[in-house]
PDB file of N, CA, C, O and CB in Angstrom:
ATOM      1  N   UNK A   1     -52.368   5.543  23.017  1.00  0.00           N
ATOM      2  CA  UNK A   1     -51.327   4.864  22.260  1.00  0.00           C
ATOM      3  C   UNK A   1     -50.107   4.718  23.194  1.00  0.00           C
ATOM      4  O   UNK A   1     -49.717   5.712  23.806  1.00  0.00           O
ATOM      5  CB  UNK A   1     -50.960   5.663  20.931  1.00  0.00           C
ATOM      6  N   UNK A   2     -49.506   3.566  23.331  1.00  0.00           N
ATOM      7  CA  UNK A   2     -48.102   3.210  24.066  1.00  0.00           C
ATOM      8  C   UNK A   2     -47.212   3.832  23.944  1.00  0.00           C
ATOM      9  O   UNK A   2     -46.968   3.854  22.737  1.00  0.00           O
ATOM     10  CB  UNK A   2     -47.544   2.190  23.856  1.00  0.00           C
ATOM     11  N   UNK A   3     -46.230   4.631  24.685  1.00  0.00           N
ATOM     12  CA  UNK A   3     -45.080   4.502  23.869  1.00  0.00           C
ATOM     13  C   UNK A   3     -43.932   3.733  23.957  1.00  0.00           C
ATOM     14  O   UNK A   3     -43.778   2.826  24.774  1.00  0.00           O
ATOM     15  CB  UNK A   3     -44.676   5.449  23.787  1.00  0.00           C
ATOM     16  N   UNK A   4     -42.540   4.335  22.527  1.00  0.00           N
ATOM     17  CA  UNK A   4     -42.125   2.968  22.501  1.00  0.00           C
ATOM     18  C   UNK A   4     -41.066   3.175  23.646  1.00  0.00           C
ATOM     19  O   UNK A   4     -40.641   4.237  24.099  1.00  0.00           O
ATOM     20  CB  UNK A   4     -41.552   2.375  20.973  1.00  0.00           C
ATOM     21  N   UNK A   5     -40.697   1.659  24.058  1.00  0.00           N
ATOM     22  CA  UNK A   5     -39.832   1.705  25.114  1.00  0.00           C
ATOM     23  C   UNK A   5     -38.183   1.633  24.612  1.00  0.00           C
ATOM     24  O   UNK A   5     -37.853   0.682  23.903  1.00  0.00           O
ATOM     25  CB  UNK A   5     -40.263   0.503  26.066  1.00  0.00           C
ATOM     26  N   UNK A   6     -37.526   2.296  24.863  1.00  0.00           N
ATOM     27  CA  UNK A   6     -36.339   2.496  24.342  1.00  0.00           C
ATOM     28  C   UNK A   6     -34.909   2.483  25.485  1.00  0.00           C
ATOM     29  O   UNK A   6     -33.765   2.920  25.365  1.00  0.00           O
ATOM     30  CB  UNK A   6     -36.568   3.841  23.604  1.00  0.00           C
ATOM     31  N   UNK A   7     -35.565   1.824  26.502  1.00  0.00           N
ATOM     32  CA  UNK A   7     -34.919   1.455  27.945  1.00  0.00           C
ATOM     33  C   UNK A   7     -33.718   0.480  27.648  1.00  0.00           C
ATOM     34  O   UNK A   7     -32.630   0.588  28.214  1.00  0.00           O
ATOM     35  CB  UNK A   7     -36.086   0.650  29.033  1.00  0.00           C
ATOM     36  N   UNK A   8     -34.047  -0.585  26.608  1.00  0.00           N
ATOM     37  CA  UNK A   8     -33.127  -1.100  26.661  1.00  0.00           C
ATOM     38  C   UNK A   8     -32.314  -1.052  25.255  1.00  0.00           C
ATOM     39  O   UNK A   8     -31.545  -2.013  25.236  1.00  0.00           O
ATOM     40  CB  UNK A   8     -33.465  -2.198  27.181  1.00  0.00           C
ATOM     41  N   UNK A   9     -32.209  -0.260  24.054  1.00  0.00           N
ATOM     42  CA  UNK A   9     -31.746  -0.137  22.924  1.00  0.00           C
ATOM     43  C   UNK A   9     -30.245  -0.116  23.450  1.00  0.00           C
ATOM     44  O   UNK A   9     -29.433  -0.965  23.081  1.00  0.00           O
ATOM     45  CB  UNK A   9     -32.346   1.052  22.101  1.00  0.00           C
ATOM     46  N   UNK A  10     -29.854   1.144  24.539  1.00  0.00           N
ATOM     47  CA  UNK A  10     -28.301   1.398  24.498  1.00  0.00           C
ATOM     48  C   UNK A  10     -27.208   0.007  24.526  1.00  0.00           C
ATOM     49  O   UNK A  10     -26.107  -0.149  23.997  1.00  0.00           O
ATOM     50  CB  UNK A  10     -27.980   2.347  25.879  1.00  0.00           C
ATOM     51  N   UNK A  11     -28.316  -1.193  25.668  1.00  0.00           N
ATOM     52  CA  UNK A  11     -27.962  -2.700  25.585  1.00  0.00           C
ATOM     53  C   UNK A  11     -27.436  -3.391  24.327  1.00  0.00           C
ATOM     54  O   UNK A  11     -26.373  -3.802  23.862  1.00  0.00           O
ATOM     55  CB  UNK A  11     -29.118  -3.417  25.898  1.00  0.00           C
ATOM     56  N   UNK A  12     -28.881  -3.294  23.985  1.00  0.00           N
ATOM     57  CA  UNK A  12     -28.681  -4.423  22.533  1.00  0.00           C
ATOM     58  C   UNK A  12     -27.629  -3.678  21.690  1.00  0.00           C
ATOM     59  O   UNK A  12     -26.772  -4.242  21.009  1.00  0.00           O
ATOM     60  CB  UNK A  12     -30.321  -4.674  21.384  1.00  0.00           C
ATOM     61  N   UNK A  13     -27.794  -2.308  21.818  1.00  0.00           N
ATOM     62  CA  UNK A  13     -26.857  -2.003  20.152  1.00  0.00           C
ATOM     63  C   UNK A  13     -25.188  -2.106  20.956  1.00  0.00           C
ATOM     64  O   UNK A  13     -24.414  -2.637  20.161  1.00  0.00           O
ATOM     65  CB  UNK A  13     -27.271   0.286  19.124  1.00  0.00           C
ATOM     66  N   UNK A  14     -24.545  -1.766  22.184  1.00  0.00           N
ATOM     67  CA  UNK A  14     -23.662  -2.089  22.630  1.00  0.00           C
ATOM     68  C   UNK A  14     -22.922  -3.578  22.452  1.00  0.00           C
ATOM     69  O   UNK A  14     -21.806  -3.858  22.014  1.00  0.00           O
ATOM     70  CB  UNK A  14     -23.981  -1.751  23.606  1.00  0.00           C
ATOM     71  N   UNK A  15     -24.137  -4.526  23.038  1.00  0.00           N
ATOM     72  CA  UNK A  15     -23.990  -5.970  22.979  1.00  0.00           C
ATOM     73  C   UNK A  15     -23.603  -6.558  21.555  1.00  0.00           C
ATOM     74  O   UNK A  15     -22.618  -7.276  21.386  1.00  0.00           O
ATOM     75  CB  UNK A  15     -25.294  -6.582  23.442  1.00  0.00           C
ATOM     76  N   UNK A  16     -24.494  -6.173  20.535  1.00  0.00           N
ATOM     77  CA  UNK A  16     -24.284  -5.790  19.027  1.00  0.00           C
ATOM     78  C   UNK A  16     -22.917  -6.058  18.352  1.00  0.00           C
ATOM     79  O   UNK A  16     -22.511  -6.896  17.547  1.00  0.00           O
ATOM     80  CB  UNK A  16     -24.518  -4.310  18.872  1.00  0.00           C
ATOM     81  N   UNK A  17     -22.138  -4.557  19.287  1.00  0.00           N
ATOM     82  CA  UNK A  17     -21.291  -4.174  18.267  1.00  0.00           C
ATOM     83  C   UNK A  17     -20.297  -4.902  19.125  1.00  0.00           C
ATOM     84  O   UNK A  17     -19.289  -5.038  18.433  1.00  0.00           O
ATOM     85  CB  UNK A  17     -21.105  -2.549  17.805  1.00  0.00           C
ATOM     86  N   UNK A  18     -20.134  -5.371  20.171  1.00  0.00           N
ATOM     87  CA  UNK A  18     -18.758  -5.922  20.974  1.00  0.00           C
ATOM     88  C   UNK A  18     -19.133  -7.627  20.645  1.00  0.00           C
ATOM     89  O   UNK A  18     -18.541  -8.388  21.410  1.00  0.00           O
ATOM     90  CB  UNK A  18     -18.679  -5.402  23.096  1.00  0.00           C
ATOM     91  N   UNK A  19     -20.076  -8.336  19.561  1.00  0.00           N
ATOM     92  CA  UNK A  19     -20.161  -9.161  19.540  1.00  0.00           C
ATOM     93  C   UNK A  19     -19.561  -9.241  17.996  1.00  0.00           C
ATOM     94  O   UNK A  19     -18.755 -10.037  17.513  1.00  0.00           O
ATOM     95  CB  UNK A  19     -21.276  -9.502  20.069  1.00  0.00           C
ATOM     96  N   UNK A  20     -20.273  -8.092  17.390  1.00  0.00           N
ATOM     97  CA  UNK A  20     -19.402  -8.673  15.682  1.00  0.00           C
ATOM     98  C   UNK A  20     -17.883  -8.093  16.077  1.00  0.00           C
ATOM     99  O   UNK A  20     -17.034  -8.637  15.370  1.00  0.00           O
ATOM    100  CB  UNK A  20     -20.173  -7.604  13.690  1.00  0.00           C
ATOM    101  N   UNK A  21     -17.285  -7.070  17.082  1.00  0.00           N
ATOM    102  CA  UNK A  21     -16.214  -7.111  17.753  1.00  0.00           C
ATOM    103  C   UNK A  21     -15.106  -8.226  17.394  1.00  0.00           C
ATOM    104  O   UNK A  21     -14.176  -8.461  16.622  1.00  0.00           O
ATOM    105  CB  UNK A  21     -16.650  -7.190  18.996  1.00  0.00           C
ATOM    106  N   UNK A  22     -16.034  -8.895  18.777  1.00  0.00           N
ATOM    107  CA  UNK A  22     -15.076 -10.558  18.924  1.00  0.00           C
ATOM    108  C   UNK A  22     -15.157 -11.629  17.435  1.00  0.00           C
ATOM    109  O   UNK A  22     -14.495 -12.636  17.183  1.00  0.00           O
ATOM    110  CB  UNK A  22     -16.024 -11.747  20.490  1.00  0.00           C
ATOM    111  N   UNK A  23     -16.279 -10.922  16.594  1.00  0.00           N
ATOM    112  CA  UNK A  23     -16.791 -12.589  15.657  1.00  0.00           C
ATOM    113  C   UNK A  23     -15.063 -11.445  15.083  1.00  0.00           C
ATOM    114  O   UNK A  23     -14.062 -11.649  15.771  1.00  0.00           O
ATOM    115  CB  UNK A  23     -19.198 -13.039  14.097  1.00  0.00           C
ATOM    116  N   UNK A  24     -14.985 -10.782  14.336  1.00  0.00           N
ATOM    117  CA  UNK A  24     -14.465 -10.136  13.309  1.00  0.00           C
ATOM    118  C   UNK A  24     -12.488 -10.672  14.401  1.00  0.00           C
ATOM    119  O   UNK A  24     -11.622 -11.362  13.864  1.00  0.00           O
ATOM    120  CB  UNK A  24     -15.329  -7.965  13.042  1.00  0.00           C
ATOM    121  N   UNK A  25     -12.421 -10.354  15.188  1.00  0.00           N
ATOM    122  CA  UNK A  25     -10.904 -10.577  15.874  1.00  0.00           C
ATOM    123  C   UNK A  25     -10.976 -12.254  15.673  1.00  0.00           C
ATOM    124  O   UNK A  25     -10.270 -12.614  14.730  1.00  0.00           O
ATOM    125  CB  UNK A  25     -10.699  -9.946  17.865  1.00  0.00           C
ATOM    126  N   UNK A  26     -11.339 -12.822  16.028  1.00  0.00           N
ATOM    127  CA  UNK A  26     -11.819 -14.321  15.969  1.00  0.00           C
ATOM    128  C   UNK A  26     -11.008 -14.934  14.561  1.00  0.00           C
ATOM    129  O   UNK A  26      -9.962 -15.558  14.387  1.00  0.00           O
ATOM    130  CB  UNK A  26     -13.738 -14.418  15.816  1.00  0.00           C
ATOM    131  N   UNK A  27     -12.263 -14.312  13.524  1.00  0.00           N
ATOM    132  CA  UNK A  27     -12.107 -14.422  12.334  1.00  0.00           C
ATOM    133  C   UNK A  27     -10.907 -13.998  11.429  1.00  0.00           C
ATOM    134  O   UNK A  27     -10.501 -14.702  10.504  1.00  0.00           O
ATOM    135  CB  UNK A  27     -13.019 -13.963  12.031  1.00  0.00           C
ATOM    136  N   UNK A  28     -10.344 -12.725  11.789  1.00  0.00           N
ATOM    137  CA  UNK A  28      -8.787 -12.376  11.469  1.00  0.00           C
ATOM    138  C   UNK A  28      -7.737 -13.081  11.758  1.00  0.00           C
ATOM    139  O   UNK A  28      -6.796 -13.338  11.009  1.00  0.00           O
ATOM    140  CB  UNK A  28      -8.398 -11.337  11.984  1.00  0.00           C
ATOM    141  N   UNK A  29      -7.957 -13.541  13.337  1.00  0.00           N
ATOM    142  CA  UNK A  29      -6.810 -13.981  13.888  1.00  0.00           C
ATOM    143  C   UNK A  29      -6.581 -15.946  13.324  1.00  0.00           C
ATOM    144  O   UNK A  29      -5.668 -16.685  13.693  1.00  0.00           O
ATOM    145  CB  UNK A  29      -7.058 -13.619  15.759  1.00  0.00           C
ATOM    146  N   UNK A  30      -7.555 -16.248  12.528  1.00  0.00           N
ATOM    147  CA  UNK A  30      -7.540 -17.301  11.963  1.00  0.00           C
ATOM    148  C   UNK A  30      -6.363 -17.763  10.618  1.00  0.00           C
ATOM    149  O   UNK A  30      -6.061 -18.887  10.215  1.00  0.00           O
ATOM    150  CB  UNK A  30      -8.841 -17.273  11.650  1.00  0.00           C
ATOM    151  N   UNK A  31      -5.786 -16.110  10.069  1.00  0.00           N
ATOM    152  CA  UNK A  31      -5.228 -16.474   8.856  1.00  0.00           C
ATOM    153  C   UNK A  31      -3.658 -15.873   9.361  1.00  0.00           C
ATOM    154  O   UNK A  31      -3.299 -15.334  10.408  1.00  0.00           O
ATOM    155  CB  UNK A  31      -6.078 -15.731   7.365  1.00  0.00           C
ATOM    156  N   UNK A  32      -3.051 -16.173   8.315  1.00  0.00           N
ATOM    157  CA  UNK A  32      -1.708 -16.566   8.212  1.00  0.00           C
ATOM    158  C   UNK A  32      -1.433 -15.126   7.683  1.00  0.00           C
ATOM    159  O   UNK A  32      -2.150 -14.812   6.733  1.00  0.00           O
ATOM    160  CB  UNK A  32      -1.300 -17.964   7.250  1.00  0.00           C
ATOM    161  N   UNK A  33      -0.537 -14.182   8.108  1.00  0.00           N
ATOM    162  CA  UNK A  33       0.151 -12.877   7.047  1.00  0.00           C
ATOM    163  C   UNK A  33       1.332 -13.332   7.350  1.00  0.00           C
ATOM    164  O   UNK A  33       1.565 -13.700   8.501  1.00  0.00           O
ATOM    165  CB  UNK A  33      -0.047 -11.038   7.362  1.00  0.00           C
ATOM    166  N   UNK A  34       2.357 -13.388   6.284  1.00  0.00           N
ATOM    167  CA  UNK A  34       3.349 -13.343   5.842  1.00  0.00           C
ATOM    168  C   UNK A  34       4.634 -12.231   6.758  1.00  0.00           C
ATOM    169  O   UNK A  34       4.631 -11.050   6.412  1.00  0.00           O
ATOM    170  CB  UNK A  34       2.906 -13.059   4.485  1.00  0.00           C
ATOM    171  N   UNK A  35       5.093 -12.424   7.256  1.00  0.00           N
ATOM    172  CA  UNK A  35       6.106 -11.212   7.197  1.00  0.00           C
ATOM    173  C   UNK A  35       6.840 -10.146   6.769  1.00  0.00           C
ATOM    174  O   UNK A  35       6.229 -10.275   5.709  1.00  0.00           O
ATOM    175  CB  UNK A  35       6.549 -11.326   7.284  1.00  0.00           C
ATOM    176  N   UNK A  36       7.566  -9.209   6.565  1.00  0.00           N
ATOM    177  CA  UNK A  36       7.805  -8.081   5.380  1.00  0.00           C
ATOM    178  C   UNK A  36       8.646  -9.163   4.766  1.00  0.00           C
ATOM    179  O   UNK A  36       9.205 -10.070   5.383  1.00  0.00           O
ATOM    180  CB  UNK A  36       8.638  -6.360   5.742  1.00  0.00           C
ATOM    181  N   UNK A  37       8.667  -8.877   3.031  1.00  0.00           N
ATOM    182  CA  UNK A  37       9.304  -9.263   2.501  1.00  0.00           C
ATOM    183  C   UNK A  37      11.196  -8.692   2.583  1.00  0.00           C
ATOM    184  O   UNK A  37      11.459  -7.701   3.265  1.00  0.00           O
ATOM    185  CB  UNK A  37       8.485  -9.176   1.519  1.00  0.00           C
ATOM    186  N   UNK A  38      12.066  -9.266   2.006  1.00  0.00           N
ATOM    187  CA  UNK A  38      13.150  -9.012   2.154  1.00  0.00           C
ATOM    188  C   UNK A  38      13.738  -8.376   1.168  1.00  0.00           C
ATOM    189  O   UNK A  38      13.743  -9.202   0.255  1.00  0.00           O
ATOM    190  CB  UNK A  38      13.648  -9.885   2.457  1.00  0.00           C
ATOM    191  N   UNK A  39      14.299  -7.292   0.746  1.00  0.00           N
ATOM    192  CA  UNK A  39      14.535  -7.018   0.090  1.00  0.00           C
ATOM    193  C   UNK A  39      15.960  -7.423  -1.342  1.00  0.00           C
ATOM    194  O   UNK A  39      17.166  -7.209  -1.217  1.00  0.00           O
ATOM    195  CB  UNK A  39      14.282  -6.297   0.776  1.00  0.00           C
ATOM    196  N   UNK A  40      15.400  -7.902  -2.313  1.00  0.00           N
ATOM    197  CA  UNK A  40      16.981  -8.684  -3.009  1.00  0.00           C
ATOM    198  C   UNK A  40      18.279  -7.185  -3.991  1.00  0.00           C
ATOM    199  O   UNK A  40      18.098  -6.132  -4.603  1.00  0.00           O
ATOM    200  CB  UNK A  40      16.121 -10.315  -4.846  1.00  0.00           C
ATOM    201  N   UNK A  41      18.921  -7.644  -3.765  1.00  0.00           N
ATOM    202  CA  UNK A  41      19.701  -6.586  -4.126  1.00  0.00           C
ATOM    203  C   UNK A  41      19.948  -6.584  -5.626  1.00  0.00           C
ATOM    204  O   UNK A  41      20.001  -7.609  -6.305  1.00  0.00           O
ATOM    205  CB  UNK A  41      20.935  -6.616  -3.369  1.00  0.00           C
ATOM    206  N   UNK A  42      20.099  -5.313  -6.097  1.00  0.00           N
ATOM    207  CA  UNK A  42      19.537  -5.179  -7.767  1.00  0.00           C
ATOM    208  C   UNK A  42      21.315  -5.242  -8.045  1.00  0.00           C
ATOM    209  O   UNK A  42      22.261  -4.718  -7.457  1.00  0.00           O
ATOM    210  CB  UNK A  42      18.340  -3.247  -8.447  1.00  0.00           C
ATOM    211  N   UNK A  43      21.186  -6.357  -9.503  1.00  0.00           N
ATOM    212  CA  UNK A  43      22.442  -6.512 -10.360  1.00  0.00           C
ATOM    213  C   UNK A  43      22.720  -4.861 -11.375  1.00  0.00           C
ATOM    214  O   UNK A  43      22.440  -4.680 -12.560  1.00  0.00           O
ATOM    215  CB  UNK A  43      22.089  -8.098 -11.532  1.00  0.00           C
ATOM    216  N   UNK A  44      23.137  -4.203 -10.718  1.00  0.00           N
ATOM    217  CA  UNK A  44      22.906  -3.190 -12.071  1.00  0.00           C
ATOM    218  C   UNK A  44      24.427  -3.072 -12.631  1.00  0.00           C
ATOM    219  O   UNK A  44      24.661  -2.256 -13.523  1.00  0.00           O
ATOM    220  CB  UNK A  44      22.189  -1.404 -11.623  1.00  0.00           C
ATOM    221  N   UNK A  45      25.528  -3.945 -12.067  1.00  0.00           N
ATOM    222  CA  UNK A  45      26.548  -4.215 -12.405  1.00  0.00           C
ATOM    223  C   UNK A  45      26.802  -5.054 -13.593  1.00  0.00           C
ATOM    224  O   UNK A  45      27.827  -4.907 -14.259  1.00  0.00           O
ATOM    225  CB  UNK A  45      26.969  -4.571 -11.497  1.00  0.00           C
ATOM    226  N   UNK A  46      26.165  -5.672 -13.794  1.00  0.00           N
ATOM    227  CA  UNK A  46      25.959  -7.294 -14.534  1.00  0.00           C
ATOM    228  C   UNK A  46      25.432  -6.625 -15.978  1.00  0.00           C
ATOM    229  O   UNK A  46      25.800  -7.165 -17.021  1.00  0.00           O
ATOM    230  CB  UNK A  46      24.472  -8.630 -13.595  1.00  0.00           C
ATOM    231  N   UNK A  47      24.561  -5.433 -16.028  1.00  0.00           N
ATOM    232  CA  UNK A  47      24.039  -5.222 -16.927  1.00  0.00           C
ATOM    233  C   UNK A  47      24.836  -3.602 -18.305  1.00  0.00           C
ATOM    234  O   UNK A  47      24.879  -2.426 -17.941  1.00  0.00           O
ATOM    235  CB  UNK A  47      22.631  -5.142 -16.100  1.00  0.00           C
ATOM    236  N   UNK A  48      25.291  -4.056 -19.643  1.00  0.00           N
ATOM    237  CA  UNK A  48      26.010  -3.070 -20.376  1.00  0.00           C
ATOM    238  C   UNK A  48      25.246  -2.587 -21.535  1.00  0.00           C
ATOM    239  O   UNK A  48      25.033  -3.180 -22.593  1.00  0.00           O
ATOM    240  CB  UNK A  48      27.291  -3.583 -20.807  1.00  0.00           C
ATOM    241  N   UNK A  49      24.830  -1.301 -21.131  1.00  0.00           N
ATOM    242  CA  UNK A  49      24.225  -0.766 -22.336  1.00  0.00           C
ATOM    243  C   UNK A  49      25.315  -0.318 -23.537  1.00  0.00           C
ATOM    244  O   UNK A  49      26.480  -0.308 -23.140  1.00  0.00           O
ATOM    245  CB  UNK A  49      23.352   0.484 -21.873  1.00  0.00           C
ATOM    246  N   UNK A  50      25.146  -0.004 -24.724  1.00  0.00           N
ATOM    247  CA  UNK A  50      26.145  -0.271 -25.737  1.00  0.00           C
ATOM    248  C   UNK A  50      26.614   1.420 -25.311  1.00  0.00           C
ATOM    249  O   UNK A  50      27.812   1.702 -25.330  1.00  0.00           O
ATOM    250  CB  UNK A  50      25.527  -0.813 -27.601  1.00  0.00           C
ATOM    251  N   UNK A  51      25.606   2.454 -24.948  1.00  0.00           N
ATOM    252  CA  UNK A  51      25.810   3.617 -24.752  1.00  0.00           C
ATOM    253  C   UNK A  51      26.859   4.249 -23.786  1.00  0.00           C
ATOM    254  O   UNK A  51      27.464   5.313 -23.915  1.00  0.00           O
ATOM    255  CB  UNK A  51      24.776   3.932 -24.527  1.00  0.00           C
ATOM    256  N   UNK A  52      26.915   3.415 -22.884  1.00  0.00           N
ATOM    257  CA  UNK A  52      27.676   3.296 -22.075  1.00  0.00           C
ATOM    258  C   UNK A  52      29.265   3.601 -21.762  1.00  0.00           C
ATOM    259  O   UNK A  52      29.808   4.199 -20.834  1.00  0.00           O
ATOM    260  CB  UNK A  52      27.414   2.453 -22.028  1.00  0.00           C
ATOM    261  N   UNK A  53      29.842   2.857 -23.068  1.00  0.00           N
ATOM    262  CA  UNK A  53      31.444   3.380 -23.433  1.00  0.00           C
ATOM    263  C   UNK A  53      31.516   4.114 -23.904  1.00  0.00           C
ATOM    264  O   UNK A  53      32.695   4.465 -23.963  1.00  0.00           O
ATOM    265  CB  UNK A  53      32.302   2.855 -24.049  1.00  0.00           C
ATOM    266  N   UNK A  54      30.571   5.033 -24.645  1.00  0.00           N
ATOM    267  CA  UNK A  54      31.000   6.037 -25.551  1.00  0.00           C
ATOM    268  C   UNK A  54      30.400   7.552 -25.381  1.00  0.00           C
ATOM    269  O   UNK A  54      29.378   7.962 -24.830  1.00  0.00           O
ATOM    270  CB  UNK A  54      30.670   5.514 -26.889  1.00  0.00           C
ATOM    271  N   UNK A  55      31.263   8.091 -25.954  1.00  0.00           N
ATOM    272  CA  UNK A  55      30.914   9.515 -24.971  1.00  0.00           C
ATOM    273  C   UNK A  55      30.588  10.389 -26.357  1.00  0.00           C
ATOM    274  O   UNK A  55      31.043  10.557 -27.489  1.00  0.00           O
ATOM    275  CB  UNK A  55      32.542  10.320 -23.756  1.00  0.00           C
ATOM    276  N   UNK A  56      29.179  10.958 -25.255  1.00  0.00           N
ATOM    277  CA  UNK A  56      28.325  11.858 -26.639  1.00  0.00           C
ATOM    278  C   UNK A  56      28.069  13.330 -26.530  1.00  0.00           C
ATOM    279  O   UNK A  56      28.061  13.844 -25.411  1.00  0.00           O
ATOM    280  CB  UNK A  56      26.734  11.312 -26.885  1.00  0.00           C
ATOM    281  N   UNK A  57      27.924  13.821 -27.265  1.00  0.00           N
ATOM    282  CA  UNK A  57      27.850  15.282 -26.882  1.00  0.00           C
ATOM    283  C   UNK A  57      26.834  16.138 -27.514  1.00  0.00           C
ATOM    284  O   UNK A  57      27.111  16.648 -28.599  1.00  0.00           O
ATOM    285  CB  UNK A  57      29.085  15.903 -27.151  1.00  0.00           C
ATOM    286  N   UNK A  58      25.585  16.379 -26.915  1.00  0.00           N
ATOM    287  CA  UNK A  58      24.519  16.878 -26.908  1.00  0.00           C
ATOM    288  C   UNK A  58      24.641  18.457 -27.571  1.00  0.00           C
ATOM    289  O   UNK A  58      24.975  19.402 -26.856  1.00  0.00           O
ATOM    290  CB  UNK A  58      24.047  16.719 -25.530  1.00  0.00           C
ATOM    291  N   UNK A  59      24.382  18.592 -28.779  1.00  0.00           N
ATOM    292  CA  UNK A  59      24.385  20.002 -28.889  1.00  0.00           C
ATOM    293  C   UNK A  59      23.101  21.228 -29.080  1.00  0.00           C
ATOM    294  O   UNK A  59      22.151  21.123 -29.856  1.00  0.00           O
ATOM    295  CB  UNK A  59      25.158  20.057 -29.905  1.00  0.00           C
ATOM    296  N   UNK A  60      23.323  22.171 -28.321  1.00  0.00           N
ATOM    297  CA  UNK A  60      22.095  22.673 -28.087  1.00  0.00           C
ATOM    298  C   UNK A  60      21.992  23.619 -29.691  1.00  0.00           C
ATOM    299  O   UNK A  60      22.962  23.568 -30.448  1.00  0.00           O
ATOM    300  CB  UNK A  60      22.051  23.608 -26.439  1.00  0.00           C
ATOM    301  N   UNK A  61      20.707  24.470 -30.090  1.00  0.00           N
ATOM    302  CA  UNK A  61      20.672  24.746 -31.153  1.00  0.00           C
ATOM    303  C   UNK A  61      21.292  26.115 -31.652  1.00  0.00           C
ATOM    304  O   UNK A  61      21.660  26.525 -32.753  1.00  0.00           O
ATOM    305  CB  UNK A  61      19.551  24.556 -31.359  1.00  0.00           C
ATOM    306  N   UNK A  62      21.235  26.844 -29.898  1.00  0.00           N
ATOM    307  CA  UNK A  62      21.357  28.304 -30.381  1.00  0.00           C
ATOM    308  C   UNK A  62      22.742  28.239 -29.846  1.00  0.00           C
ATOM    309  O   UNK A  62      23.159  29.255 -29.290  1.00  0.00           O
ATOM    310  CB  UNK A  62      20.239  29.598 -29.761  1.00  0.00           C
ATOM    311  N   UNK A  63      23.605  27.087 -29.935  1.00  0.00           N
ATOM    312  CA  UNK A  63      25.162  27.261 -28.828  1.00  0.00           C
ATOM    313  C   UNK A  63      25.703  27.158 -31.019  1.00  0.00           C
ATOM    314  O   UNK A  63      26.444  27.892 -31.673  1.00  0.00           O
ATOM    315  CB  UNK A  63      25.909  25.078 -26.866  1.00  0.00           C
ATOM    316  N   UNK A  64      25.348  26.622 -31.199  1.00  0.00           N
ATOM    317  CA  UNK A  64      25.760  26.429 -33.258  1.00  0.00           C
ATOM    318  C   UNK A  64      26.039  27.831 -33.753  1.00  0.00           C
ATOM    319  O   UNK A  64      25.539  28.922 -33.479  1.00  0.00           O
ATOM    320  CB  UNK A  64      24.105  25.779 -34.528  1.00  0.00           C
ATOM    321  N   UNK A  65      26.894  27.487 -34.479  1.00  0.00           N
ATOM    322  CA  UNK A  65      27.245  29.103 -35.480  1.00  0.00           C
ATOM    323  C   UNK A  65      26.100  29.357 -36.433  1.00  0.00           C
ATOM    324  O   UNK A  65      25.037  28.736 -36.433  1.00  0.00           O
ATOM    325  CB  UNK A  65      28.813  29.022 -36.663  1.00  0.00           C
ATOM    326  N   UNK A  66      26.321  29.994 -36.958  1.00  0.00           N
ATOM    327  CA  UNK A  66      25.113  30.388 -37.746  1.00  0.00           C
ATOM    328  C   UNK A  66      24.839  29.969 -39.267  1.00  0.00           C
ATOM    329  O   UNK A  66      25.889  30.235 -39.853  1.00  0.00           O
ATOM    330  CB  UNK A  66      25.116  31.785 -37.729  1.00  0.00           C
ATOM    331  N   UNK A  67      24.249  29.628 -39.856  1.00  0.00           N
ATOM    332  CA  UNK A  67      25.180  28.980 -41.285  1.00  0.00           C
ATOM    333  C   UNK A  67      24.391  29.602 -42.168  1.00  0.00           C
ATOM    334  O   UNK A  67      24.603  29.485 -43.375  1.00  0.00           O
ATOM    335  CB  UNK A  67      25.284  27.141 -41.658  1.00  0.00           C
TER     336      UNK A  67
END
């Protein structure tokens, strides 16, 4: 029985991978990416919650007298 010859595998699978390599750079370098976007600056001036003017006062349960 022959055996198998495996002289030239390290070739082909090298050749292989530096060929879908180039297809895949090829293929990327075909499209368009955008640049970072810019960031817009937030209105948080512009905006009045009704809560806002008026001043509240949170009372805790055990700060209470006792009734």
């Amino acid at each position: 029985m022959p055996q198998l010859d495996t002289s030239t595998w390290f070739t082909m699978i090298f050749s292989m991978f530096l060929t879908l390599f180039i297809l895949f750079q090829l293929k990327i370098s075909n499209h368009y990416y955008p640049e970072n976007p810019m960031t817009k600056p937030a209105k948080i001036a512009g905006q009045h919650n009704p809560w806002e003017n008026k001043w509240t006062k949170i009372y805790s349960l055990l700060s209470l007298p006792p009734q």
